[in-house]
FIROTOR-767350 format. One record per residue (C-alpha): residue in one letter; x, y, z. Coordinates in pm, whole numbers, plus 50000, padded with zeros to 5 digits. Layout:
// residues N
  r     xx     yy     zz
  A      X      Y      Z
...
This chain:
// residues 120
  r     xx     yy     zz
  X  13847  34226  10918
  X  13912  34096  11289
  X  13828  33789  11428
  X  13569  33772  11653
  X  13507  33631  11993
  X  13237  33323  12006
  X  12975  33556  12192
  X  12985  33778  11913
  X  13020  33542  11655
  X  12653  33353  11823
  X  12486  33678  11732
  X  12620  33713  11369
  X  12537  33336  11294
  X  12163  33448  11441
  X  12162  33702  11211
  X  12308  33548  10964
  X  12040  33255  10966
  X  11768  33519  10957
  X  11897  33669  10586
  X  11711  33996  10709
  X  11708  34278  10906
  X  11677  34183  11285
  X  11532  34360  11624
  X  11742  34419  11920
  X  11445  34243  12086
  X  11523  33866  11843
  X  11885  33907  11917
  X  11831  33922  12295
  X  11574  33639  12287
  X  11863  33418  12107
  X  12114  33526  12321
  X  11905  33467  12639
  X  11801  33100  12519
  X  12167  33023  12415
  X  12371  33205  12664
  X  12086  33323  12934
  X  12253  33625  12832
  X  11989  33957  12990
  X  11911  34250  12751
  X  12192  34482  12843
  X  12511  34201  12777
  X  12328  34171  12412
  X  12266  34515  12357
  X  12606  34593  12448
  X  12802  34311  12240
  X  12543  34441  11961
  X  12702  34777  11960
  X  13057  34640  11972
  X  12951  34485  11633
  X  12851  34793  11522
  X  13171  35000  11612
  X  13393  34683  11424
  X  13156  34722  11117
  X  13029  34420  11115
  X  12667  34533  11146
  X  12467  34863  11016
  X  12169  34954  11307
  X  11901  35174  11220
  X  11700  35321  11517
  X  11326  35282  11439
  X  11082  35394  11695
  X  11221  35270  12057
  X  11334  34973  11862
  X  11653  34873  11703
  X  11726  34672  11355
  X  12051  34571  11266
  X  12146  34445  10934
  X  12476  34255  10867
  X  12684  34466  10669
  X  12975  34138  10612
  X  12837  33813  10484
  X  12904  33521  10648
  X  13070  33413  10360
  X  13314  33642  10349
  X  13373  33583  10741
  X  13396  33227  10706
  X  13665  33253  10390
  X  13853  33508  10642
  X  13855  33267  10970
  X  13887  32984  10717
  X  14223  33125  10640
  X  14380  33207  10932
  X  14325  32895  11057
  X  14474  32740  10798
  X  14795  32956  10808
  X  14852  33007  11147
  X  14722  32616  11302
  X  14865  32434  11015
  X  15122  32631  10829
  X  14889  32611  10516
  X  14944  32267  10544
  X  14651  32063  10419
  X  14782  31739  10512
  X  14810  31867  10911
  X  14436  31963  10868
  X  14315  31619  10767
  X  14587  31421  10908
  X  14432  31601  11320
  X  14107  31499  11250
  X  14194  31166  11104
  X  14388  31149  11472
  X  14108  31295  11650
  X  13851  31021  11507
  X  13643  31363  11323
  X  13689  31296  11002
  X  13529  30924  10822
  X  13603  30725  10563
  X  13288  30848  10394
  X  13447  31251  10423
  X  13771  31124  10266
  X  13575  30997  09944
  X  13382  31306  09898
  X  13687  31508  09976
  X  13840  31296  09709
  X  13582  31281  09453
  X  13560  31675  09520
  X  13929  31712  09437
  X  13877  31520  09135
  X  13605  31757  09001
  X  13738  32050  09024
């Protein structure tokens, strides 16, 4: 799996959100309210996605449909990862230490994050 640009990554979160097979025609009309991206830049990144398997398109009609062939799940575990490696040094202390730093992390997300280590 690669990492994906943010562009690309808008689209797969679209699709993502929709659970479902989705038109070329809903992608572009995301992508033109979010980016005022025009029909071509989305078709284009669309078939980039295709070519890094990251998306099956089936050609219905004039119309496209494009189903996400890896879950966002999976994605997320993946970018999850190499964030954690290559930012922090699979350091979880760095992780929570920068946000504490950066004022994005609150005393309520410390509980749950230690009532959630507790559970497990």
């Amino acid at each position: 799996m690669k990492k994906l640009p943010k562009t690309e990554l808008e689209i797969m979160k679209f699709i993502w959100s929709r659970k479902d097979t989705v038109s070329t025609k809903e992608v572009a009309k995301h992508m033109e309210d979010v980016l005022s991206w025009k029909l071509s830049t989305t078709s284009k990144t669309l078939s980039r996605l295709v070519k890094k398997e990251f998306l099956a398109a089936e050609r219905i009609g004039k119309q496209c449909y494009y189903t996400s062939i890896v879950e966002e799940n999976d994605y997320l575990k993946f970018e999850t990862k190499d964030f954690f490696n290559y930012l922090h040094g699979k350091s979880l202390k760095s992780i929570i230490s920068t946000l504490e730093e950066s004022d994005e992390i609150t005393n309520e997300d410390l509980d749950e994050l230690e009532n959630w280590i507790k559970n497990r």
